[in-house]
C-alpha positions in Angstrom: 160.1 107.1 106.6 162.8 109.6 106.5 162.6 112.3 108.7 163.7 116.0 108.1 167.3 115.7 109.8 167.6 112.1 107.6 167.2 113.9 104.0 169.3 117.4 105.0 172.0 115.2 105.9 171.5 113.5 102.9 171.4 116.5 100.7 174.6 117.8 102.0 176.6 114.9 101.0 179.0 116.2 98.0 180.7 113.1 96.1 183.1 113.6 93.4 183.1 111.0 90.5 186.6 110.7 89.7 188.7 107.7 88.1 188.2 106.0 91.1 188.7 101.8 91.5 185.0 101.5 91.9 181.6 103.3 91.6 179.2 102.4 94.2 175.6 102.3 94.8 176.0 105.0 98.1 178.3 107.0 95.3 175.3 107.6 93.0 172.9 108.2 95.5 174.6 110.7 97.4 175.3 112.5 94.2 171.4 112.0 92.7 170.6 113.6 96.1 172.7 116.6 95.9 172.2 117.1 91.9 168.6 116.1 91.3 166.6 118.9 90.1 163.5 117.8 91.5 164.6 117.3 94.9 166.1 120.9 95.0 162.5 122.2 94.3 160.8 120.1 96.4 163.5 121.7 99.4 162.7 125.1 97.9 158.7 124.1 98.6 159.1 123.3 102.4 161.4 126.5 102.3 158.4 128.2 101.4 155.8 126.3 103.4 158.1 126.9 106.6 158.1 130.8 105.5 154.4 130.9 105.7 153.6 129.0 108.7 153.5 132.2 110.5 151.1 134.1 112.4 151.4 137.0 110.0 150.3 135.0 107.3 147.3 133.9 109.0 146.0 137.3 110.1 147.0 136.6 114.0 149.1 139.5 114.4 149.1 143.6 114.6 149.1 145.8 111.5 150.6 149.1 111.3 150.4 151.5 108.4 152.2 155.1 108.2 150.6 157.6 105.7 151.9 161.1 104.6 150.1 163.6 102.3 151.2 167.4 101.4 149.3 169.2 99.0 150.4 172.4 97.6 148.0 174.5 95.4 147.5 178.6 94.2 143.8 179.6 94.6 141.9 182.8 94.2 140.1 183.7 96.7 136.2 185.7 97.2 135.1 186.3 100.4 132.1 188.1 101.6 130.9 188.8 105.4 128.3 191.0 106.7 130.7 193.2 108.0 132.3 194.5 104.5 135.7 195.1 106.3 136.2 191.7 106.3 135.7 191.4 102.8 138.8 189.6 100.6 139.0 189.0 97.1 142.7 188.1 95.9 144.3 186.5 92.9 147.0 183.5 93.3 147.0 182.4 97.2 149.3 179.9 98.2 148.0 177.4 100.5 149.2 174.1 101.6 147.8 171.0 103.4 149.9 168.7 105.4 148.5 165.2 106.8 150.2 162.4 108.1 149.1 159.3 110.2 150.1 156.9 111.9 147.5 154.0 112.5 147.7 150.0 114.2 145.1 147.6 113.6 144.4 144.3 115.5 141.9 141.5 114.8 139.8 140.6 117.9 137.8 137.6 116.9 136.3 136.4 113.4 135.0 133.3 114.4 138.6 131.5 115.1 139.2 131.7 111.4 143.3 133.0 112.5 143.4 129.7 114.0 141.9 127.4 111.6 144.4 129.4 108.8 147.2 129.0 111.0 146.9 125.1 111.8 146.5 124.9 107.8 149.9 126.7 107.0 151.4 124.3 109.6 150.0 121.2 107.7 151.0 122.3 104.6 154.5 122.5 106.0 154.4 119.1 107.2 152.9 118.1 103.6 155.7 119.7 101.9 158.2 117.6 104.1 156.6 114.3 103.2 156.3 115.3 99.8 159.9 115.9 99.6 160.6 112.5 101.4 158.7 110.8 98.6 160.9 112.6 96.0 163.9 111.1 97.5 162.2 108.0 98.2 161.3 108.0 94.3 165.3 109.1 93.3 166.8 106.7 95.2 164.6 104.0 93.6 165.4 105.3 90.5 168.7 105.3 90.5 169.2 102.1 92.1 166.9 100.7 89.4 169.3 102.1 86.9 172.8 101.5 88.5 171.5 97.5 88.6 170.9 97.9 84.8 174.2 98.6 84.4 176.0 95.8 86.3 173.2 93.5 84.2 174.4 94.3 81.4 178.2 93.8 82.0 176.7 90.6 83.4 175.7 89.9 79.8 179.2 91.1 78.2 180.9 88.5 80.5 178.6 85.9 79.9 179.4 87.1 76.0 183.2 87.3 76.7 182.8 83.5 77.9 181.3 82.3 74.8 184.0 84.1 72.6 186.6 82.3 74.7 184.7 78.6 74.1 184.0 79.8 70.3 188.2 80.4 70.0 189.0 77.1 71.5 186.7 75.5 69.4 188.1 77.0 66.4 191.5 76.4 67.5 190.6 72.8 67.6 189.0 72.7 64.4 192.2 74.1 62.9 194.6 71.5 65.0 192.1 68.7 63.2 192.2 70.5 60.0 196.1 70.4 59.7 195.8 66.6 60.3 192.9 66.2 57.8 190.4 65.3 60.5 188.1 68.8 60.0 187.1 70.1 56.6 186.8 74.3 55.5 182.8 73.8 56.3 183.7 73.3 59.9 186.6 75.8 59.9 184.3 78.7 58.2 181.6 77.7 60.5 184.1 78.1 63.8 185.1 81.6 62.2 181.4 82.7 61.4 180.8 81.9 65.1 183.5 83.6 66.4 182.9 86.8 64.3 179.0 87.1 65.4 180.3 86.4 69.3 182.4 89.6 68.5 179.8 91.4 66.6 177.3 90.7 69.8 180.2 91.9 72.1 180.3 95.6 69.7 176.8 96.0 70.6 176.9 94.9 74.3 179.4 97.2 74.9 177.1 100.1 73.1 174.4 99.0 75.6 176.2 99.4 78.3 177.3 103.0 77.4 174.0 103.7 77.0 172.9 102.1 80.6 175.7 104.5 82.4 174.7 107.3 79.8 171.2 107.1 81.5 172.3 107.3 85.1 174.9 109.8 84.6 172.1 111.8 83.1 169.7 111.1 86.3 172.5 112.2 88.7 173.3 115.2 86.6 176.3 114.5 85.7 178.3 114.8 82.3 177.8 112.5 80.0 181.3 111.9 79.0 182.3 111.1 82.6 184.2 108.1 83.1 182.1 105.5 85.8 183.7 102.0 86.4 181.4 100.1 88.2 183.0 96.4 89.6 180.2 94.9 91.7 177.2 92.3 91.5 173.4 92.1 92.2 172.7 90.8 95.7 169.8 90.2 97.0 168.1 90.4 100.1 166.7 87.3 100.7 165.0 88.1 104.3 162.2 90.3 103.4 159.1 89.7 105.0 155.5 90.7 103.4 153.8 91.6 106.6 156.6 94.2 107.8 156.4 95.4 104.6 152.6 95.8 104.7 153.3 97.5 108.3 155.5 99.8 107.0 153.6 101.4 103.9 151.3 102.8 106.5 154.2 105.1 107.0 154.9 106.0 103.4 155.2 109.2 102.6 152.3 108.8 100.2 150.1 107.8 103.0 151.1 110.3 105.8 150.3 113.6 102.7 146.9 112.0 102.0 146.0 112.0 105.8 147.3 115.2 106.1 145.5 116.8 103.0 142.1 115.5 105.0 143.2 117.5 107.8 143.8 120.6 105.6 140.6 120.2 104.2 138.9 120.3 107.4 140.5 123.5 108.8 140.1 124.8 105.7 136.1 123.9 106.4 136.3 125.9 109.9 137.8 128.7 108.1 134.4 128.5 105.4 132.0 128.3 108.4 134.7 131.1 110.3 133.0 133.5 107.4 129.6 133.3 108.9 130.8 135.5 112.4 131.0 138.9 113.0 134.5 140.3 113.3 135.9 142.4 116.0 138.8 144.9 115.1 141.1 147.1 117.1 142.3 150.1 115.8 144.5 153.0 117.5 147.2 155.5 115.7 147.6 159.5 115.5 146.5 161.9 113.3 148.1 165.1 112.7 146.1 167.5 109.9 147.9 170.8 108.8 146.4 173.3 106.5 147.9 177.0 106.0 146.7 179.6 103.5 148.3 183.1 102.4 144.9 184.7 102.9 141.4 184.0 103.4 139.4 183.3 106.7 141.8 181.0 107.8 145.1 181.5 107.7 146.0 178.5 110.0 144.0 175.4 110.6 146.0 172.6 113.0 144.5 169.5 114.9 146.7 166.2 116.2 146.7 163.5 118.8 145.9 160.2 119.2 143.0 158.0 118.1 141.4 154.7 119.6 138.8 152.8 117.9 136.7 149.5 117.4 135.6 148.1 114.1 132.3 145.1 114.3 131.7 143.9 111.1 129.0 141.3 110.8 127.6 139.0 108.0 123.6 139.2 107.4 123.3 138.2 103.8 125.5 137.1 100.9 123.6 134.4 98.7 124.2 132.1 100.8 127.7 132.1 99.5 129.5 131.1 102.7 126.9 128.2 103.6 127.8 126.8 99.9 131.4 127.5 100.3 131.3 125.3 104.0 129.1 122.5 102.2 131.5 122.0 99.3 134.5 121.9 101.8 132.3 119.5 103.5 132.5 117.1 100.4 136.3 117.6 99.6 137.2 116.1 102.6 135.0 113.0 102.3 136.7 112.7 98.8 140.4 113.2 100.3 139.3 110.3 102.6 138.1 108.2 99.3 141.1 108.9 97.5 143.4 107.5 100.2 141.6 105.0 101.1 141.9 104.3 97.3 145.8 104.9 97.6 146.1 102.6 100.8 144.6 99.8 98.4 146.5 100.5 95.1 149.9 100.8 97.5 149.3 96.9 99.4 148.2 95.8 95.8 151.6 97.2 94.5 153.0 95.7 97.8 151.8 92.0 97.2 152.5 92.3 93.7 156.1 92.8 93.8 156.5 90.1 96.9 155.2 87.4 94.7 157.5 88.3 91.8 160.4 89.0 94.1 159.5 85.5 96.6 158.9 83.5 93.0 162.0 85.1 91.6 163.9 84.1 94.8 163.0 80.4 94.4 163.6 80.0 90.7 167.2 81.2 91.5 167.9 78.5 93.8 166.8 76.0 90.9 168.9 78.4 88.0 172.5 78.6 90.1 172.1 74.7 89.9 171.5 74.8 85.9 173.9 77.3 85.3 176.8 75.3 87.0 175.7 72.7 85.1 175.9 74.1 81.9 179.2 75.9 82.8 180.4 72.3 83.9 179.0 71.1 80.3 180.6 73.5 78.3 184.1 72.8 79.7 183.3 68.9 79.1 181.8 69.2 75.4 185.1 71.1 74.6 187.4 68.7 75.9 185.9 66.1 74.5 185.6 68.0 71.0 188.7 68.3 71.7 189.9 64.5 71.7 187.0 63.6 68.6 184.4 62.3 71.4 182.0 65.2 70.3 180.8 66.9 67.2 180.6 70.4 66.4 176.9 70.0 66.6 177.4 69.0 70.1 179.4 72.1 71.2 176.6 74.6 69.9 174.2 73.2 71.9 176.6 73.8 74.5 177.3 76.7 74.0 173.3 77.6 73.7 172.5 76.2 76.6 175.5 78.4 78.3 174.2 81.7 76.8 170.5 80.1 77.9 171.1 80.0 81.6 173.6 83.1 81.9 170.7 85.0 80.4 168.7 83.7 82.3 169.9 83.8 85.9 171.3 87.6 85.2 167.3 88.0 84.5 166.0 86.6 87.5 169.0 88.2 89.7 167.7 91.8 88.2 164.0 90.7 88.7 164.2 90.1 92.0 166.4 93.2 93.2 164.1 95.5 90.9 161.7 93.8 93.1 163.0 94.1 96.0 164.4 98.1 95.2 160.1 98.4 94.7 159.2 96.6 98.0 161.8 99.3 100.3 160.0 102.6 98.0 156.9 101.3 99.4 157.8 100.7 102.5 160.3 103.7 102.8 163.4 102.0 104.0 165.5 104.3 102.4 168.3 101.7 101.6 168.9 99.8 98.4 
């Protein structure tokens, strides 16, 4: 697994692509890292998730709220006491009402539901980390997959390249024969067709591979049009062992969110039960109330200071909303533990799968770099012996198919087993390709 300080580290690498010698795998990655849309938002989500897990946001701390009101209005005024002299009727008073407030609030107790709320915020920070692990674990998969493609299918051009080559020599032979009567213009059109569809087959390889680095340009967000020149080969590690492999998915990324989303779940069930207790709240602040009228009975009215007060609020009856609330939380946590137990056995599924390809793979290459020497070995013999009339043109194709065979064939099982292999570190989370 890699930890937090692993994939900053990572995500501050900055690699130019320039007309360097060489592209490498570390290259690519690097710049994937830094680039990849999808790894940017998933930092942006444990940026968010590490703004929230807060006390605040869980309720646990103090409140304070400042409030101002002035309200200025003309009234007419009627009065009447027993004692007439007193008496006031008047048209168009001014009066004006002033109140401001100052007032702090405090949660006591509500059933530890600040708790519960705040042990979920820091679970969902920790999710969003192993989520973003698994998005680099993913990209770097990815892009290894796709760099690979690339050197396979150069593989292919320079197996194609090596057939043009045999193809011109056997032509050239034909035509040396020809000048001395021993070839005929079948042969010789058949040496040029040959040579022609080698080179056609060459156009199209070479249209492949711009389409290969197209594609992993485009997944490290880079131009198009940049310029990559990749020299290196698929290499396999040969010493990977199922049961460290099998060891390791427990720490996948995958893993480690599904146990904690059953966590979540179950603080998120003491917060539904949290519901059922009373709550205690504190409340102090200061009041200050000004009223002042141009006539009437009171011409001035004034009262301030402070305030202290407690709040209990408790829950008799709701439906039985809160009881149904707890019970369904109750059975999302018994289904977050199906579904990873269900992930645990889809991941070692996925994990035996690719050993067998990649351990099968492994032992048909031992058996293919013997055949492919071999027909390499052939080739260069049929041609010299073409060469001196001790083979027949006949002879050389087969050759030359049995060449293109086992080139094919060996740059198949090399890419097998390092797509294999690239599988076997995701799921274990090596983080290295």
């Amino acid at each position: 697994m890699i930890n937090r300080v692993l994939f900053v580290s990572i995500l501050l690498l900055a690699t130019k692509v320039n007309s360097q010698s060489s592209f490498k795998l570390s290259d690519a990655i690097s710049i994937g890292l830094k680039n990849n849309y999808n790894i940017q938002l998933a930092k942006n989500y444990v940026d968010i998730a590490t703004i929230n897990n807060d006390y605040g946001v869980a309720g646990g701390l103090p409140t304070v709220l400042g409030s101002a009101n002035d309200n200025e209005q003309i009234q007419n005024i009627n009065q009447t006491y027993t004692d007439a002299t007193k008496n006031t009727k008047k048209s168009n008073v001014g009066t004006n009402t002033l109140t401001s407030n100052v007032t702090g609030s405090i949660l006591l107790y509500n059933g530890m539901r600040v708790v519960a709320t705040k042990k979920q915020l820091e679970l969902l920070q920790q999710q969003s980390i192993q989520q973003l692990n698994d998005q680099i674990q993913t990209l770097i998969a990815t892009i290894s997959t796709q760099y690979y493609d690339v050197i396979r299918q150069q593989a292919y051009l320079k197996a194609i390249n090596t057939e043009i080559e045999a193809a011109k020599t056997k032509l050239d032979i034909i035509k040396k024969r020809k000048d001395i009567g021993l070839a005929n213009d079948a042969d010789l059109f058949q040496g040029e067709i040959d040579v022609n569809a080698l080179l056609q087959q060459k156009d199209n390889q070479e249209l492949v591979i711009k389409e290969s680095k197209i594609n992993l340009l485009s997944q490290l967000i880079l131009k198009t049009d940049t310029n990559l020149t990749i020299q290196d080969s698929i290499r396999v590690d040969e010493s990977i062992n199922i049961e460290d492999i099998k060891a390791a998915v427990e720490t996948n990324p995958q893993i480690i969110n599904a146990d904690e989303q059953i966590s979540i779940y179950k603080w998120l069930e003491k917060q539904t039960a949290a519901q059922r207790y009373p709550s205690i709240k504190a409340t102090t602040g200061y009041n200050f109330n000004n009223s002042k009228s141009a006539a009437g009975f009171s011409l001035l009215n004034q009262t301030y200071g402070p305030f202290v007060g407690f709040n209990l609020s408790v829950p008799i009856y709701n439906g039985s909303i809160y009881k149904k609330q707890q019970q369904v939380a109750v059975i999302n946590i018994k289904n977050a533990e199906l579904q990873k137990q269900n992930l645990i056995t889809s991941l070692l599924a996925t994990t035996q799968t690719n050993y067998e390809v990649y351990s099968s793979t492994l032992k048909q290459l031992k058996t293919e770099e013997e055949n492919y020497k071999l027909s390499t070995q052939l080739l260069n013999l049929i041609l010299k012996k073409f060469q001196l009339g001790q083979a027949t043109i006949i002879d050389v194709k087969q050759a030359q198919q049995s060449f293109e065979n086992e080139s094919y064939r060996i740059i198949n099982l090399n890419y097998a087993a390092k797509n294999a292999e690239i599988v076997l570190y995701k799921l274990a989370s090596k983080g290295k390709f």
